[in-house]
C-alpha positions in Angstrom: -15.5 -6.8 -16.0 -12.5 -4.3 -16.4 -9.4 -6.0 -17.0 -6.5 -4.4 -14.6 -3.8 -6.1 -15.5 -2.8 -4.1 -19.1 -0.9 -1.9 -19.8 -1.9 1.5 -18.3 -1.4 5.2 -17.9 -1.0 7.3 -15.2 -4.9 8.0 -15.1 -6.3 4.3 -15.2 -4.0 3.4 -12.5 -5.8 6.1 -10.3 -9.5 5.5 -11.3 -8.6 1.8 -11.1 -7.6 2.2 -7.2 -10.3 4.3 -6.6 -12.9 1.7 -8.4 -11.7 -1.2 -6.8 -12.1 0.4 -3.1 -15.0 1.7 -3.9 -16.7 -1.7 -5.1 -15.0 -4.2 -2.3 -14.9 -1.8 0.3 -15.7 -4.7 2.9 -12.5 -7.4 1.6 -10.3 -4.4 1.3 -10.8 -2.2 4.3 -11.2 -5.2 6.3 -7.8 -6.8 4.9 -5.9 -3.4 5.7 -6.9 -2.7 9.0 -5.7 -6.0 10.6 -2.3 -4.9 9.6 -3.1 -0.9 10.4 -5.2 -1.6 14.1 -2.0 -1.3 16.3 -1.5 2.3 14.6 -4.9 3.1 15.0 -5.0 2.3 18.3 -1.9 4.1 19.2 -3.3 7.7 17.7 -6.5 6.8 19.7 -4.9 6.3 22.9 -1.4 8.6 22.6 -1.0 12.0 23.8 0.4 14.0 21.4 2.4 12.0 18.4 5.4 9.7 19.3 8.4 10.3 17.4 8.3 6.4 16.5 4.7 7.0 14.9 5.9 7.9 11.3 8.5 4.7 10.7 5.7 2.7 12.2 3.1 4.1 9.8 5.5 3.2 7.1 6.2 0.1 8.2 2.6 -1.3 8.7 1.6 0.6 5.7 4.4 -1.2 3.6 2.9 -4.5 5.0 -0.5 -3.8 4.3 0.4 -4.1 0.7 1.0 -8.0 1.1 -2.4 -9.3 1.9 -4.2 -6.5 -0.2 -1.6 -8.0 -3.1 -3.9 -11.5 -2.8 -7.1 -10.0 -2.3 -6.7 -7.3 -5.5 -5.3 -10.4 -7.3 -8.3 -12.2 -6.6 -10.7 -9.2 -7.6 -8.7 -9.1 -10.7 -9.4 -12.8 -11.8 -13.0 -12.4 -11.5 -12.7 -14.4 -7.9 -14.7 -13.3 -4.2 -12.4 -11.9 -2.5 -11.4 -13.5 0.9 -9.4 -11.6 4.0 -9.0 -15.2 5.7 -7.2 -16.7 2.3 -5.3 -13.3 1.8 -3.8 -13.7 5.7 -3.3 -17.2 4.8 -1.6 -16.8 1.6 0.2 -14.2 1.6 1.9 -15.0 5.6 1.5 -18.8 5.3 4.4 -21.3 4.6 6.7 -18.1 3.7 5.3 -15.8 5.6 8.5 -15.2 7.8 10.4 -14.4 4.3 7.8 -12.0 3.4 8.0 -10.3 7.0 11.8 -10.0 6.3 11.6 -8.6 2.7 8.9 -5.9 4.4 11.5 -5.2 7.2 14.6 -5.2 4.9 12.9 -2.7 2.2 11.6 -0.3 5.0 14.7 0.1 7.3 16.7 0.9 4.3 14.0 3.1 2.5 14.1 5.0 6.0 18.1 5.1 6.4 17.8 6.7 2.5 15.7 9.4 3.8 17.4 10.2 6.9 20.8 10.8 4.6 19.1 13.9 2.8 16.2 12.6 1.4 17.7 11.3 -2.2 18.6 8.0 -1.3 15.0 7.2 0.2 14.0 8.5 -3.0 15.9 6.2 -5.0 15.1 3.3 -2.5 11.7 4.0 -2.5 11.0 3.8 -6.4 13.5 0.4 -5.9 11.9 -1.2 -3.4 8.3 -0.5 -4.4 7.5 -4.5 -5.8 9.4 -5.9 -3.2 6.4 -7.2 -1.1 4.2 -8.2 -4.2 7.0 -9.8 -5.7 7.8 -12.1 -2.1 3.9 -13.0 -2.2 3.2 -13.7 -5.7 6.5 -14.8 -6.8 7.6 -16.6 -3.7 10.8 -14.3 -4.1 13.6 -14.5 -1.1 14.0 -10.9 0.8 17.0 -10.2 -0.9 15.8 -11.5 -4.2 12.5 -10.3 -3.6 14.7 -6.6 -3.3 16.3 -7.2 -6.8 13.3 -8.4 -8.6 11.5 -5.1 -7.7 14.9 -2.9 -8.4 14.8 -4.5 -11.9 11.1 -5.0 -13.0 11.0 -1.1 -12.0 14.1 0.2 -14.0 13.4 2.6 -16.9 10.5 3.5 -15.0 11.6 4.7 -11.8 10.2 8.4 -11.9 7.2 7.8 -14.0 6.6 5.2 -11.1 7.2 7.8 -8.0 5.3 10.4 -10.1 2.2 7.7 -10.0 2.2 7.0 -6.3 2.7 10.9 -5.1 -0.3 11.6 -7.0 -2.5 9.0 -6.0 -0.9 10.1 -2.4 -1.9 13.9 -3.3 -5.5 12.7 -4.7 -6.0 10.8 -1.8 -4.4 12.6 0.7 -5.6 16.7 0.1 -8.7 16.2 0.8 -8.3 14.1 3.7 -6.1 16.9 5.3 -8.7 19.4 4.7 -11.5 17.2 6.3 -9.1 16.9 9.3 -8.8 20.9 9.1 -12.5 21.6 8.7 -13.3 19.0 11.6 -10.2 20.8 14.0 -12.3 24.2 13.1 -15.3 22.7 13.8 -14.4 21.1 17.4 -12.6 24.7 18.1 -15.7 26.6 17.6 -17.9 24.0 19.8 -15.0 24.0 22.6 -14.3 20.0 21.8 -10.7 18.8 23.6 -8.3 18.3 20.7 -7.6 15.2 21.8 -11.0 14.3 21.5 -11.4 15.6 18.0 -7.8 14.9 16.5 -8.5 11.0 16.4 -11.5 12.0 13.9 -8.8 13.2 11.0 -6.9 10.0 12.1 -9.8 7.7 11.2 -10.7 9.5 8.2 -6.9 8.6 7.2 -7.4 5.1 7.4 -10.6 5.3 5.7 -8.8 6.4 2.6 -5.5 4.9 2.7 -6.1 1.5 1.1 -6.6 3.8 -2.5 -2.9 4.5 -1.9 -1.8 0.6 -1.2 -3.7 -0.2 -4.1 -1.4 2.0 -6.1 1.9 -0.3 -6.4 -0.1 -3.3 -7.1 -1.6 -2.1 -10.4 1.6 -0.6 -11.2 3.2 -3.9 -11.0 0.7 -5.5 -13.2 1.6 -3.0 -15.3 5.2 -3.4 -15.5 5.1 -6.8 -15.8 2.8 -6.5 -19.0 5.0 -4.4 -20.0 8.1 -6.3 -19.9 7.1 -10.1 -19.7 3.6 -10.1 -21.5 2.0 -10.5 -17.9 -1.7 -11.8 -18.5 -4.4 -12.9 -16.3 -3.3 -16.5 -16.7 -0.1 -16.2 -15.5 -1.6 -13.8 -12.4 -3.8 -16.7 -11.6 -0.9 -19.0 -11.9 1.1 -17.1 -9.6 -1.8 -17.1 -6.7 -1.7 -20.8 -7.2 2.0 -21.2 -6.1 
């Protein structure tokens, strides 16, 4: 079994997301889209895009990360993989901090971005562990905030150039999928609005590759910087 939590470059941290989608397709899609139905449901039913869609995209997308944290974990330790003990886990005794961390690290990546873009940069490659760190290391919001700030630093870029690549692998073809099938419904006189929600399920299809992402990175930086091993990750899931 391939070990993910080394050390690892930019490369193995995208073949590793793609590999482990690919082979627990089931515990992973299943585990995102409880978190992502309400957005699905709102491209499926809304007419047109609500201005609200994008921070709510971001926001479920953000929390998606928290249950997928257990059940990558899991797949990590050699374990079966289980959405009803990822839920559990990950939104159990703490789940309200966890919630709150998600919230805290969301609103202000979004303020960052609405005060010309930098700042939700910087926020962004801050904030990026925040989630993992409130599940696996029982962190508080605002400590959960810090710990990802500082288990992140000297990284920062290398870390934002990781996660818009995996977005840019992931994402490209995705959009021309949505293209081809727009041309496609065009040419066969489909309503948009019957064809449009096809791109939008194809997005969810792929998007656990991208929450994937920030969980290997974290491995990685905490191998890097504490000696992380699989022993201490299954230690963690045994809080």
């Amino acid at each position: 079994m391939e070990t993910y939590v080394r050390v690892q470059s930019p490369g193995s941290i995208l073949r590793g997301a793609v590999r482990l989608y690919y082979h627990n397709f089931g515990a992973i899609f299943g585990t995102s889209m409880i978190v992502m139905a309400p957005l699905l449901l709102v491209i499926l039913i809304a007419d047109g895009t609500p201005v609200w869609l994008f921070p709510l995209t971001f926001l479920l997308s953000f929390l998606s990360t928290v249950p997928l944290t257990i059940v990558i974990s899991d797949i990590c330790l050699g374990q079966t993989p289980s959405i009803r003990r990822a839920y559990a886990r990950a939104f159990g005794s703490m789940g309200g901090r966890v919630v709150l961390t998600v919230i805290l690290a969301t609103l202000t990546t979004l303020i960052g971005f609405l005060l010309l873009v930098v700042p939700g940069l910087i926020f962004s490659a801050w904030f990026v562990f925040a989630a993992i760190a409130a599940v696996l290391e029982r962190a508080s919001p605002l400590g959960a905030l810090k710990r990802s700030r500082d288990l992140g630093r000297g990284y920062y870029l290398r870390n934002l150039g990781i996660l818009f690549l995996l977005n840019v692998v992931v994402m490209v073809p995705v959009q021309l999928a949505s293209v081809t099938i727009g041309l496609i419904a065009a040419a066969l006189e489909i309503p948009f609005r019957l064809a449009a929600p096809l791109g939008g399920l194809l997005g969810f299809l792929a998007g656990p590759v991208i929450a994937i992402g920030p969980i290997l990175l974290y491995y990685d930086m905490r191998v890097r910087k504490e000696a992380y091993d699989s022993v201490r990750l299954a230690e963690d899931l045994a809080r």
